[in-house]
PASE-845202 format. One line per field, with one value per residue (C-alpha): residue number from 1; x, y, z; residue in three letters. Coordinates in pm, 1 decimal. Layout:
// residues N
loba <- [NUM,...] $
x <- [X,...] $
y <- [Y,...] $
z <- [Z,...] $
marti <- [ALA,...] $
***
This chain:
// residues 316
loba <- [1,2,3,4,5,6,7,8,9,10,11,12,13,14,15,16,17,18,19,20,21,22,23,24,25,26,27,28,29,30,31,32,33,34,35,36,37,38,39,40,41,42,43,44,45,46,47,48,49,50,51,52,53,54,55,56,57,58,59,60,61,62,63,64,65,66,67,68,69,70,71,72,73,74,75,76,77,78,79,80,81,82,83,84,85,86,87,88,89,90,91,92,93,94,95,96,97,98,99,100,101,102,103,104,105,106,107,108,109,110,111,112,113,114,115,116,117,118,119,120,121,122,123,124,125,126,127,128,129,130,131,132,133,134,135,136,137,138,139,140,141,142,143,144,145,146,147,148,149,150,151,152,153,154,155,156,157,158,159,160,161,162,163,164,165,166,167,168,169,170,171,172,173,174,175,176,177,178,179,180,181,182,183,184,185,186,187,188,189,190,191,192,193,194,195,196,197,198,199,200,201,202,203,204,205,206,207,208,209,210,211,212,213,214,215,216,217,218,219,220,221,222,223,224,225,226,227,228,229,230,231,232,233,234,235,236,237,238,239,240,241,242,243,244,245,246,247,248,249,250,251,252,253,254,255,256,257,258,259,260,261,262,263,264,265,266,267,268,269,270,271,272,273,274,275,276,277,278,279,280,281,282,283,284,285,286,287,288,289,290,291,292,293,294,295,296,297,298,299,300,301,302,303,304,305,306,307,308,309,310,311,312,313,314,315,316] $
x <- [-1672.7,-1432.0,-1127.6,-1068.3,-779.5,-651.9,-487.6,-447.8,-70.2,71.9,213.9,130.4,68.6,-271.8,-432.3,-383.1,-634.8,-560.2,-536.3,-833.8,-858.5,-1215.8,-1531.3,-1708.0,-2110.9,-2247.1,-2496.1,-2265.8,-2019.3,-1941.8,-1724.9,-1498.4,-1275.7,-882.7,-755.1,-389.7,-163.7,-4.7,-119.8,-125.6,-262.4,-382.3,-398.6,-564.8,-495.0,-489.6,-513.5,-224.1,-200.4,65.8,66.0,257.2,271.2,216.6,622.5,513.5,760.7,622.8,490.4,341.5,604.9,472.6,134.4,90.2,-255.3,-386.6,-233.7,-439.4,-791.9,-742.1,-736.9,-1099.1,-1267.3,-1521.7,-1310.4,-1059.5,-867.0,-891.8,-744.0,-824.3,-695.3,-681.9,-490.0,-301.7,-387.5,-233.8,-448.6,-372.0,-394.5,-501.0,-778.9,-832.7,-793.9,-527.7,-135.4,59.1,376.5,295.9,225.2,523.3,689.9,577.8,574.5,958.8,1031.2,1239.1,1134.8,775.0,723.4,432.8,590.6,559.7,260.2,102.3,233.6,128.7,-206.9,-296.6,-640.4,-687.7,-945.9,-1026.5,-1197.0,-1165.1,-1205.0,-951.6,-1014.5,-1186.3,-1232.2,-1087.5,-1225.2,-1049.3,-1326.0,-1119.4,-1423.9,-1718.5,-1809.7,-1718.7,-2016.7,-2061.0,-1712.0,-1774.5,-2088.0,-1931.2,-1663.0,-1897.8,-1997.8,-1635.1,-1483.7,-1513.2,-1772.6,-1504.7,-1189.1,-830.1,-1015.6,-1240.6,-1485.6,-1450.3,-1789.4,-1910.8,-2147.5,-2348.6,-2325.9,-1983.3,-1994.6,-2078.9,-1827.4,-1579.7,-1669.6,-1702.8,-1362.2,-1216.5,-1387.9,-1234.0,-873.4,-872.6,-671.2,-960.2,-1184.1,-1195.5,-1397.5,-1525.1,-1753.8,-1979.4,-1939.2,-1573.2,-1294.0,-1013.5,-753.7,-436.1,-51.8,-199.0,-350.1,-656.2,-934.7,-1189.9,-1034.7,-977.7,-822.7,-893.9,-712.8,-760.3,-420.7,-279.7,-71.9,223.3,445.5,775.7,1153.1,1386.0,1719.0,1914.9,1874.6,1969.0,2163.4,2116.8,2359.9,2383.4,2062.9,1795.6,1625.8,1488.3,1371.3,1513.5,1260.7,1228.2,995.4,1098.9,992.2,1118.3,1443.0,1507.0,1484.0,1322.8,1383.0,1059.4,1205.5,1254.4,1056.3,1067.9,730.9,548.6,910.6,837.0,1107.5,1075.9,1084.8,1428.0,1568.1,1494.2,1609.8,1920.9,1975.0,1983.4,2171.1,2564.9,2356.8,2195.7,2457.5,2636.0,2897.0,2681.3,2349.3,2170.6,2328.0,2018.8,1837.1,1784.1,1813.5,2077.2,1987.7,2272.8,2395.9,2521.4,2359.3,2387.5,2315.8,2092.3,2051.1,1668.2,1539.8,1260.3,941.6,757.3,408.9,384.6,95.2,124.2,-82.3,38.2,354.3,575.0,687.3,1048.1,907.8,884.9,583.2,469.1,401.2,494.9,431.2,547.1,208.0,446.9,744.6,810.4,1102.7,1115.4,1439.1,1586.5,1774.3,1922.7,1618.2,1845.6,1851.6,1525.0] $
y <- [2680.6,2613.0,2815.7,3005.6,2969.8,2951.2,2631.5,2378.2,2388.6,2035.6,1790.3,1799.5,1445.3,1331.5,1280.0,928.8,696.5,627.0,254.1,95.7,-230.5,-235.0,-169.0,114.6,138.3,453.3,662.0,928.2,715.5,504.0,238.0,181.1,-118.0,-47.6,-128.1,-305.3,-66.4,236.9,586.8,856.6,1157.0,1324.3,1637.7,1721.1,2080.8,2239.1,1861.8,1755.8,1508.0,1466.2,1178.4,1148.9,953.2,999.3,1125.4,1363.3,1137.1,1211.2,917.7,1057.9,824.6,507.8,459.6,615.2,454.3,623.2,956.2,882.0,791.5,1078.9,1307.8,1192.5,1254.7,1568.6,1830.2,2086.1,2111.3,1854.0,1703.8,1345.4,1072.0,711.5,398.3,217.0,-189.3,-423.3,-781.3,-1130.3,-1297.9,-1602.7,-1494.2,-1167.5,-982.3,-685.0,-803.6,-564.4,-718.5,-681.1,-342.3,-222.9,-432.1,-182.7,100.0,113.9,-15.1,268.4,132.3,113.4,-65.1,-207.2,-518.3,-463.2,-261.2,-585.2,-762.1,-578.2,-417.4,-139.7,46.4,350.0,312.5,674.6,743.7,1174.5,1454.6,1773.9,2005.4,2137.9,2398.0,2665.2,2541.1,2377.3,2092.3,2001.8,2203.6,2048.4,1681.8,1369.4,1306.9,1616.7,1533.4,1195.4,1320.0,1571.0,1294.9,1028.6,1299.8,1357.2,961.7,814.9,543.5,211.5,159.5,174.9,494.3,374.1,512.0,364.5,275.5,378.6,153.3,175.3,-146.4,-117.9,-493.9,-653.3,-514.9,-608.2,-960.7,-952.5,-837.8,-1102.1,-1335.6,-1261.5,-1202.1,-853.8,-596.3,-430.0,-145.1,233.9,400.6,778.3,1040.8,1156.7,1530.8,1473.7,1760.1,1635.7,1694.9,1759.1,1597.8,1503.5,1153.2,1240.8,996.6,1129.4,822.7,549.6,195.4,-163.1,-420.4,-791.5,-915.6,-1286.9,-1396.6,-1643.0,-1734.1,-1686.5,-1742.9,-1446.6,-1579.9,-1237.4,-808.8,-546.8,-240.7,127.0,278.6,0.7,-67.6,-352.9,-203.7,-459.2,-867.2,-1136.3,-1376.1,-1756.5,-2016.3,-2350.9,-2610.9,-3008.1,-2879.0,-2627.2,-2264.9,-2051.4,-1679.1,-1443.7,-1103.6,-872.1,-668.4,-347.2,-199.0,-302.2,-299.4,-4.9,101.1,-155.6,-422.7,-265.1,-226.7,-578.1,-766.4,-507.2,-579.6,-929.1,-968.2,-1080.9,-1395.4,-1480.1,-1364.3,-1625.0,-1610.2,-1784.6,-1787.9,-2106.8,-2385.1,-2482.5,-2094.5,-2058.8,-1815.5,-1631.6,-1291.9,-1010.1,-734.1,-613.0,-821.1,-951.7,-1342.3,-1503.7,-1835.8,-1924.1,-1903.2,-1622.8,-1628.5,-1373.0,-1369.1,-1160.8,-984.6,-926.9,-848.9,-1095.4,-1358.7,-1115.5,-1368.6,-1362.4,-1575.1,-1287.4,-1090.1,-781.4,-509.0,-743.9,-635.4,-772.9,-841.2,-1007.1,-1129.1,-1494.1,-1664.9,-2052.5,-2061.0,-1968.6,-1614.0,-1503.8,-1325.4,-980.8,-962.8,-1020.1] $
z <- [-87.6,-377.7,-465.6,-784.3,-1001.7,-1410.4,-1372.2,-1127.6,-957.3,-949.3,-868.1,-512.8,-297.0,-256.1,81.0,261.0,462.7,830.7,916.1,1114.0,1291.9,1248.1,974.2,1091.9,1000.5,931.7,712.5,702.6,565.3,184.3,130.4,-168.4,-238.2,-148.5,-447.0,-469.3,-706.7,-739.3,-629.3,-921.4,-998.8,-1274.5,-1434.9,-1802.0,-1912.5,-2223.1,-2414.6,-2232.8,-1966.8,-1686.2,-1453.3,-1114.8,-821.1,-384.6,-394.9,-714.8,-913.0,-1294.3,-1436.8,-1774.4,-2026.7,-1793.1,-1874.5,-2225.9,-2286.9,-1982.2,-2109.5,-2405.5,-2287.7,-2013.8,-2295.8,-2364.4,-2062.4,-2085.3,-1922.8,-2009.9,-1736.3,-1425.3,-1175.5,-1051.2,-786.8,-856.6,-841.1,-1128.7,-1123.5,-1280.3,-1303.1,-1267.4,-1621.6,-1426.0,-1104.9,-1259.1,-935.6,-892.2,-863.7,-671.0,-821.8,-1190.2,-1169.6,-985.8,-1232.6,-1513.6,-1249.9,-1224.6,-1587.2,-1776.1,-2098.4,-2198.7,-2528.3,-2710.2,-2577.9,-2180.3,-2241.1,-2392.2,-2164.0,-1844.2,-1921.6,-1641.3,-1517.6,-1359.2,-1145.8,-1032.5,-669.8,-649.3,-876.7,-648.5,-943.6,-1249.1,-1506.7,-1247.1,-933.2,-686.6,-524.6,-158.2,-0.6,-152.9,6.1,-100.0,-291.5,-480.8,-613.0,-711.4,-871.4,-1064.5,-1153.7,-1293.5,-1517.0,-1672.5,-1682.4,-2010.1,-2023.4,-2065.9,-2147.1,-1910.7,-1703.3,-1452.0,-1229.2,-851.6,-707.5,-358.4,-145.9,115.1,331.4,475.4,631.7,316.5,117.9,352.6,358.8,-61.4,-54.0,180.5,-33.4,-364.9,-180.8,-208.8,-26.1,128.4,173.2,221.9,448.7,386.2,519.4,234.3,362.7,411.9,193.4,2.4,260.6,26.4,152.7,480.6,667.1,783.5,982.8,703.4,509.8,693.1,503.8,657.0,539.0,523.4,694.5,797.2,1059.7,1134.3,1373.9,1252.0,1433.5,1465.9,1316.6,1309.5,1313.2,1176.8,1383.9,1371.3,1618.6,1802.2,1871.4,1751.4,1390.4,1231.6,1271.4,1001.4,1033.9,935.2,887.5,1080.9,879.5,956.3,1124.3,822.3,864.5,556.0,534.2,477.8,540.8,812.8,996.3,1170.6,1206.7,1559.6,1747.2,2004.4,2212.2,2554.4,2263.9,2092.8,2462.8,2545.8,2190.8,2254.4,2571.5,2503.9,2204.6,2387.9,2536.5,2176.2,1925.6,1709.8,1448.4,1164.4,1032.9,1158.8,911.7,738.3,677.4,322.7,107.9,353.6,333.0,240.4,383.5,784.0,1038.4,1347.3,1375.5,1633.5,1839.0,1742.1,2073.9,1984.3,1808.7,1649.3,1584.7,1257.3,1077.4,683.1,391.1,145.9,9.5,-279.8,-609.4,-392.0,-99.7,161.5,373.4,225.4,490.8,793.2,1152.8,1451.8,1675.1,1975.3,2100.1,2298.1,2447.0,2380.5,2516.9,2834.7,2816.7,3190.7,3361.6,3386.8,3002.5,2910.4] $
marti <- [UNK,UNK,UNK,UNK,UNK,UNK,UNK,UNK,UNK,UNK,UNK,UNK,UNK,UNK,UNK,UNK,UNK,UNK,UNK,UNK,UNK,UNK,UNK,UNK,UNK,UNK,UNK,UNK,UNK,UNK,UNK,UNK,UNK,UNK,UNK,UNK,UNK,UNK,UNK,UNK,UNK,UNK,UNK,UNK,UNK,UNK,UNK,UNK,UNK,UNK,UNK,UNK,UNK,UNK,UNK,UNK,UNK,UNK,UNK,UNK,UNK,UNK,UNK,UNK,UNK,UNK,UNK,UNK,UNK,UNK,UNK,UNK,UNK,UNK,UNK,UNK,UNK,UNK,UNK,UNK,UNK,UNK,UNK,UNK,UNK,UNK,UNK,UNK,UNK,UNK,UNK,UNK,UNK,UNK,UNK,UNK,UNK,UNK,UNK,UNK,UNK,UNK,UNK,UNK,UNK,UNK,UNK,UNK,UNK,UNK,UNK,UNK,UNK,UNK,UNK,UNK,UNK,UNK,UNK,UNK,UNK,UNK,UNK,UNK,UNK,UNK,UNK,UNK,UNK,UNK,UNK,UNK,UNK,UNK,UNK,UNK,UNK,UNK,UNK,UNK,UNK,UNK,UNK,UNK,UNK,UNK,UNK,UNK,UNK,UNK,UNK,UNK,UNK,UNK,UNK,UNK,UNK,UNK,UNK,UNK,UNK,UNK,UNK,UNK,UNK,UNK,UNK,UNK,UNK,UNK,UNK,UNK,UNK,UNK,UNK,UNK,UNK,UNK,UNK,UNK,UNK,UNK,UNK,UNK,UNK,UNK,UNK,UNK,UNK,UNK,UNK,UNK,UNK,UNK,UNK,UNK,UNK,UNK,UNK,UNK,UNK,UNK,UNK,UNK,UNK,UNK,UNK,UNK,UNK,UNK,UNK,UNK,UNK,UNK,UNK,UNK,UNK,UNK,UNK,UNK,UNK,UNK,UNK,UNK,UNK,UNK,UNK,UNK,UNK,UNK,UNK,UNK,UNK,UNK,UNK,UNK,UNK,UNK,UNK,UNK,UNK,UNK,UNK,UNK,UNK,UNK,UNK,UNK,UNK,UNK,UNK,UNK,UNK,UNK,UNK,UNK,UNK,UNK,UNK,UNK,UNK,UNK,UNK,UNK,UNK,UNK,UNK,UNK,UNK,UNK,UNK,UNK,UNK,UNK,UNK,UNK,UNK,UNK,UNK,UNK,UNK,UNK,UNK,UNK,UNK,UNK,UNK,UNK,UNK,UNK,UNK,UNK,UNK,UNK,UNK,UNK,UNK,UNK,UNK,UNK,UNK,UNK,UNK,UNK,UNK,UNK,UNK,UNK,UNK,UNK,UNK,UNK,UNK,UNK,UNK,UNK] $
***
């Protein structure tokens, strides 16, 4: 059942998908798109509205015209769970980039809120008018959601299907982030990753050179990886997630047999900061999400390491 309580306590973090490899089917399940923004919750109370985001960061001056059409929704006091987009002028599909752009902007103007227009597309109600919902199912929430969203306008409802498969392939389609998969009798599990969520996502791959690292106490932390290109070498970022330890003890191990002074002569841009410099003799195959305005992966992963060049057999 639902807790009591006057007002809702906040800000809090909101409850996170776990990552799948995989669609999973199911009657017991609905499927959302994942869309590509910013995390932010919402709280009406009284008339007023306060905004924050998954690190409970206030974000209430950022978006004032979703302050202002939250303030018509048909509750007094609420709290909701959403994602702030940001769309493409030109494809009309969410841009990561031009959101965070207005995201971490300390000045919001008429100018940059013309400029970058943002939705909130809304996908959980956690609490209303005394009642705290994270015991109820998924689909008496949304229900009682649908019936407190505005009609139009920068607040909108996020729509549930049935045919997980479909949507997927809709969403790869259109170059979308991906979906969200969720049990219909599932809580609201608050500040935690729970499999009740679970978040595929429609990644690419490359193979990409390792021209350098990054050290923490020694040790191998991160990839700088290139693109070799007609002799040329073109930076894309580095890389930590995927290195498990046996992969850090081996790049470690074999870093006095690779190590150079300089950064291959023709990488470009050359990244900045402490690093250590490698002979390109290993390749990376590399899963990301997307290319960032800069040139570089968003949310790379290394998938596997190769040699293409010999490194002594003790080392490797």
């Amino acid at each position: 059942m639902s807790r009591s309580t006057e007002t809702a306590p906040g800000p809090f973090q909101p409850m996170e998908p776990v990552l799948s490899e995989r669609v999973i089917e199911g009657r017991d399940r609905l499927y959302q798109v994942k869309w590509d923004g910013v995390r932010v919750l919402s709280q009406v109370e009284g008339g007023e509205v306060r905004l924050w985001n998954r690190r409970r960061r206030d974000r209430t001056a950022t978006y004032p015209e979703l302050v202002a059409a939250l303030k018509a929704t048909g509750a007094k006091s609420a709290v909701m769970d959403g994602e702030v987009i940001a769309l493409d002028p030109q494809t009309g599909k969410p841009d990561f980039f031009r959101v965070l752009k207005r995201d971490l902007s300390r000045r919001i103007g008429p100018g940059l809120r013309e400029k970058v227009p943002v939705y909130y597309v809304v996908f959980d109600l956690i609490y209303l008018e005394g009642q705290w919902l994270t015991d109820l199912s998924l689909e008496e929430r949304l229900k009682r959601l649908s019936q407190i969203l505005p009609d139009s306008g920068p607040i909108q409802y996020c729509d549930s299907y049935e045919d997980g498969t479909a949507l997927w392939e809709r969403t790869r389609e259109q170059g979308l982030e991906g979906i969200v998969i969720k049990e219909r009798h599932g809580r609201y599990h608050i500040g935690k990753k729970h499999a009740t969520w679970l978040k595929v996502k429609h990644f690419r791959q490359l193979e990409a050179v390792v021209v350098g690292v990054t050290l923490r106490q020694g040790r191998v932390n991160s990839l700088l990886l290139a693109r070799a290109e007609e002799g040329r070498f073109t930076y894309i970022g580095r890389a930590a997630s995927g290195l498990d330890q046996d992969r850090i003890e081996a790049l470690t191990r074999a870093l006095s047999h690779i190590r150079r002074e300089d950064p291959p002569p023709t990488l470009s841009p050359v990244p900045q900061g402490e690093k250590v410099w490698l002979e390109p003799v290993i390749w990376a195959r590399v899963r990301y999400l997307e290319w960032t305005p800069d040139g570089t992966l968003r949310n790379p992963s290394i998938l596997s390491l190769e040699v293409k060049k010999s490194i002594p057999d003790s080392d490797r």
